[in-house]
N, C-alpha and C positions, 0 to 999 in steps of 0.2 A: 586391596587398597581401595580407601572409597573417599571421595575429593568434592566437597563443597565450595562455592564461593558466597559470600555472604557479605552485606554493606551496614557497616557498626551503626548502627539508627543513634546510640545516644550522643548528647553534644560535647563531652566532655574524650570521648572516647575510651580508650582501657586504658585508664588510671590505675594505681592501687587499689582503690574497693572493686569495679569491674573486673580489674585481672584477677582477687583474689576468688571472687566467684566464680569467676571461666575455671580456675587452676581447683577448684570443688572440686566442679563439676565431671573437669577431666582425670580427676582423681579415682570419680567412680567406676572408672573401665577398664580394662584389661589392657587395650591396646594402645599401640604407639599412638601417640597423635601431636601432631605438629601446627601450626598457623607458619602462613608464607605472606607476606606483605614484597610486593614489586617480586625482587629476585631473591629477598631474608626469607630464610626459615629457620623456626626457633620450636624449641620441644613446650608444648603448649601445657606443661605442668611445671614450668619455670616459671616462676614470678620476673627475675632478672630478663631472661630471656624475651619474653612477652612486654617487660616494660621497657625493652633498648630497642623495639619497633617502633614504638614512638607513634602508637594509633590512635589517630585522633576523630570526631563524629567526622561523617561521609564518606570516612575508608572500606574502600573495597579489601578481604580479605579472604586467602582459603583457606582451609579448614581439614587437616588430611589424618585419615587414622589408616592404618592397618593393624588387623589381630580379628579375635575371634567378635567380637563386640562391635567392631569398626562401623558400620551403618548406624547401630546404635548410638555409638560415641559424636558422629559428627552432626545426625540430627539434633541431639541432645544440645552440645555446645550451638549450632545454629539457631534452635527456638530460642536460645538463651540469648545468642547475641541479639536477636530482631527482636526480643522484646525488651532493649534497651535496657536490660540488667533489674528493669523495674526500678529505676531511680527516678522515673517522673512522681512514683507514687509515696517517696520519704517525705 
């Protein structure tokens, strides 16, 4: 199991277009992987799941996978969320 925390840089936070690209991105990996907001955790290739966290910009978030990919997968979703989904640049 390999456990990030990570702080949503954009202002809008995971919306639908953010969550739909977090839920790509964790598409591409083998392993489990979850987001835990306070004491929630939700399977972080859930659109529903990731949008009843209700995370908005300056949220602290972790970032959890296990499986064979797992380091890969939560760096992957981490560089994604700090770079703020690249929505300053639409």
């Amino acid at each position: 199991m390999y456990v990030k925390d990570v702080m949503v840089q954009n202002q809008v936070g995971l919306h639908a277009r953010p969550a739909t690209f977090f839920i790509q991105k964790a598409n591409e990996f083998k392993s489990s992987i979850w987001i835990e907001k306070e004491e929630r955790r939700v399977n972080a290739k859930s659109l529903l799941g990731i949008l009843s966290l209700g995370i908005v910009g300056g949220t602290s978030i972790r970032i959890i996978a296990d499986g064979p990919d797992e380091q890969d997968a939560v760096n992957g979703l981490n560089d994604l969320v700090e770079s703020g989904f690249a929505e300053e640049s639409r």
